[in-house]
C-alpha positions as CSV (number, residue, x, y, z in Angstrom):
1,X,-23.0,-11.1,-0.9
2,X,-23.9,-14.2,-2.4
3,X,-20.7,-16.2,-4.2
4,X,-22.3,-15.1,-7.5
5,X,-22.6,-11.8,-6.5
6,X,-18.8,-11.4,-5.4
7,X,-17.8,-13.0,-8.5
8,X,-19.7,-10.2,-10.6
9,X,-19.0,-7.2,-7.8
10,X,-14.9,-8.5,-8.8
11,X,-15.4,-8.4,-12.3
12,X,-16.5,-5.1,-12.6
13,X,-13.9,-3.8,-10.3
14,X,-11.5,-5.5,-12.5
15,X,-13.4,-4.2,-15.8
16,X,-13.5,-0.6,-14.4
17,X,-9.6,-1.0,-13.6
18,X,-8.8,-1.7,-16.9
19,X,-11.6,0.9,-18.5
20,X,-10.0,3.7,-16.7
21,X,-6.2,2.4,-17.5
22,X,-7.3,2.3,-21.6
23,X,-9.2,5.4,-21.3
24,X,-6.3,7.2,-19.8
25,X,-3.8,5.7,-21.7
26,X,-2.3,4.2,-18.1
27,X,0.6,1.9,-18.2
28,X,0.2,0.8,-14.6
29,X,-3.1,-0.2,-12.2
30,X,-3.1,0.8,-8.9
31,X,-5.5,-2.2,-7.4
32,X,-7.5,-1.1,-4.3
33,X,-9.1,-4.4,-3.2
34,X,-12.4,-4.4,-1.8
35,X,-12.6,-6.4,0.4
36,X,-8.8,-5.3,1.4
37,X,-8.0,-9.1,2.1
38,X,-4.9,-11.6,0.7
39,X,-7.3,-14.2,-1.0
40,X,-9.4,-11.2,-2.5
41,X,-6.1,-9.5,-3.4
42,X,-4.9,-12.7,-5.1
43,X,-8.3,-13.1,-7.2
44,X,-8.2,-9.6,-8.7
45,X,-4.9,-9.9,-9.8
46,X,-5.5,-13.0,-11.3
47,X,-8.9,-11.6,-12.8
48,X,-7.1,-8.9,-14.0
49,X,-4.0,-10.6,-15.6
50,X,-6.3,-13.2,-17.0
51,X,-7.9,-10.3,-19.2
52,X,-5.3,-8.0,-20.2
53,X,-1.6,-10.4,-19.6
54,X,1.2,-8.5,-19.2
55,X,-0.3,-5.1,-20.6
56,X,0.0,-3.6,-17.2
57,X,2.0,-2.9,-14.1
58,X,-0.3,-3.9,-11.1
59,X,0.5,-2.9,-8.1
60,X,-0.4,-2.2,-4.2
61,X,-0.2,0.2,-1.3
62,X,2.7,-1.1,0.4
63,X,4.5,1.6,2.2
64,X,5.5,0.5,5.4
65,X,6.8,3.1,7.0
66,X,6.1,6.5,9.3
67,X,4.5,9.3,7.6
68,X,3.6,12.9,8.6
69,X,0.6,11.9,10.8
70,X,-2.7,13.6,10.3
71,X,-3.5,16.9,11.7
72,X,-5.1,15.7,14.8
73,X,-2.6,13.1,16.1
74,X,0.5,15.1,14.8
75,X,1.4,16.2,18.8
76,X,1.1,12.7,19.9
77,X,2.9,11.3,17.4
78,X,6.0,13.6,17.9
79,X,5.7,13.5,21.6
80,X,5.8,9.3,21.3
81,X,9.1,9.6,18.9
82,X,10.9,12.0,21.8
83,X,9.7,10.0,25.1
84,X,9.3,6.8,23.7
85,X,12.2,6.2,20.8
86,X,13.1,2.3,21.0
87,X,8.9,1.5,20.8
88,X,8.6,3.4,18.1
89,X,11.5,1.7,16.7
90,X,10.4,-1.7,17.4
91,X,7.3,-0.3,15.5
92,X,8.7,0.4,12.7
93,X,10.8,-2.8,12.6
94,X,7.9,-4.7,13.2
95,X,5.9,-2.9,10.2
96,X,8.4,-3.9,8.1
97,X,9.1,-7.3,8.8
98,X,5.0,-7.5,8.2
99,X,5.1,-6.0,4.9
100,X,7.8,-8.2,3.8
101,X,6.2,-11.3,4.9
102,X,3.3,-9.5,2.9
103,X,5.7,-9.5,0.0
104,X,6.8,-12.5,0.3
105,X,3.3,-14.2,-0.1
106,X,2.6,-12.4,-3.0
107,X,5.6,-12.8,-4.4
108,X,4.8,-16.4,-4.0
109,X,1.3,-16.0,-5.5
110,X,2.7,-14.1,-8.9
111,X,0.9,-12.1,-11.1
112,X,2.0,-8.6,-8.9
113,X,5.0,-6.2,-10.3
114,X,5.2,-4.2,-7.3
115,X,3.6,-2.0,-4.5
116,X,3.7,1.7,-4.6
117,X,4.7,3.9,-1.6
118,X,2.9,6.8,-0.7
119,X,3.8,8.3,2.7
120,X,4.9,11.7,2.8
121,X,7.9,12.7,4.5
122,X,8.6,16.4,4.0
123,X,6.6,19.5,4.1
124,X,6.5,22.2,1.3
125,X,9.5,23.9,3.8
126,X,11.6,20.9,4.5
127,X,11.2,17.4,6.8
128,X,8.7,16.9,9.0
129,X,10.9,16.3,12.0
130,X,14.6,17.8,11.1
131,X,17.2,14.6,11.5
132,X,19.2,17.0,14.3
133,X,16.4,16.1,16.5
134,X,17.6,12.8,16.4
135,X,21.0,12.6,16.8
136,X,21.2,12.2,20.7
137,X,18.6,9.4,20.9
């Protein structure tokens, strides 16, 4: 796309965020940037508190931790946690430490109230992996 052409395809992202917060009575906008980059992230919250203030919460994805993999790499993923604990764990530190630095630069940029975290731990019977497993790593 042309720089015209972004600067139209953001406005109407941002004008169907805030059509679908009115029209549902939202309090809060879940942004979903497309492209999913940090300078396109920072323009459609600027776009977007530019035309409605403080009316809503906006927020990100920002879950940075494990959740019950898919399907199709749930074996793997389980099998990884048992033989290989202290990668994992660096993993998930490492995750972390980027979504804070994430934070941080948004944080810095302004205009964001928060990030929403979506990973599903549990089941419909209980945990995904029960803590006892654990306890001898």
């Amino acid at each position: 796309m042309s720089d015209e052409e972004r600067r139209l395809h953001r406005n109407d992202i941002a004008e169907i965020y805030i059509a679908i917060a009115e029209r549902f009575e939202h309090s809060a906008i879940f942004l979903n940037p497309n492209p999913n980059t940090e300078e396109e992230t920072f323009r459609l919250i600027d776009l977007i508190r530019g035309k409605t203030g403080d009316k809503y919460f906006l927020m990100l994805h920002g879950d940075a931790t494990y959740s019950i993999p898919s399907g199709s790499q749930m074996v793997e993923f389980s099998y990884q946690l048992h033989d290989v604990p202290e990668k994992m764990k660096m993993e998930a530190k490492r995750n972390v430490s980027l979504a804070l630095e994430r934070a941080e630069r948004l944080a810095q940029h302004g205009g964001l109230d928060g990030f929403a975290l979506c990973s599903d731990y549990c089941l419909n019977t209980g945990p995904f992996l029960s803590p006892e497993l654990f306890l001898n790593l």
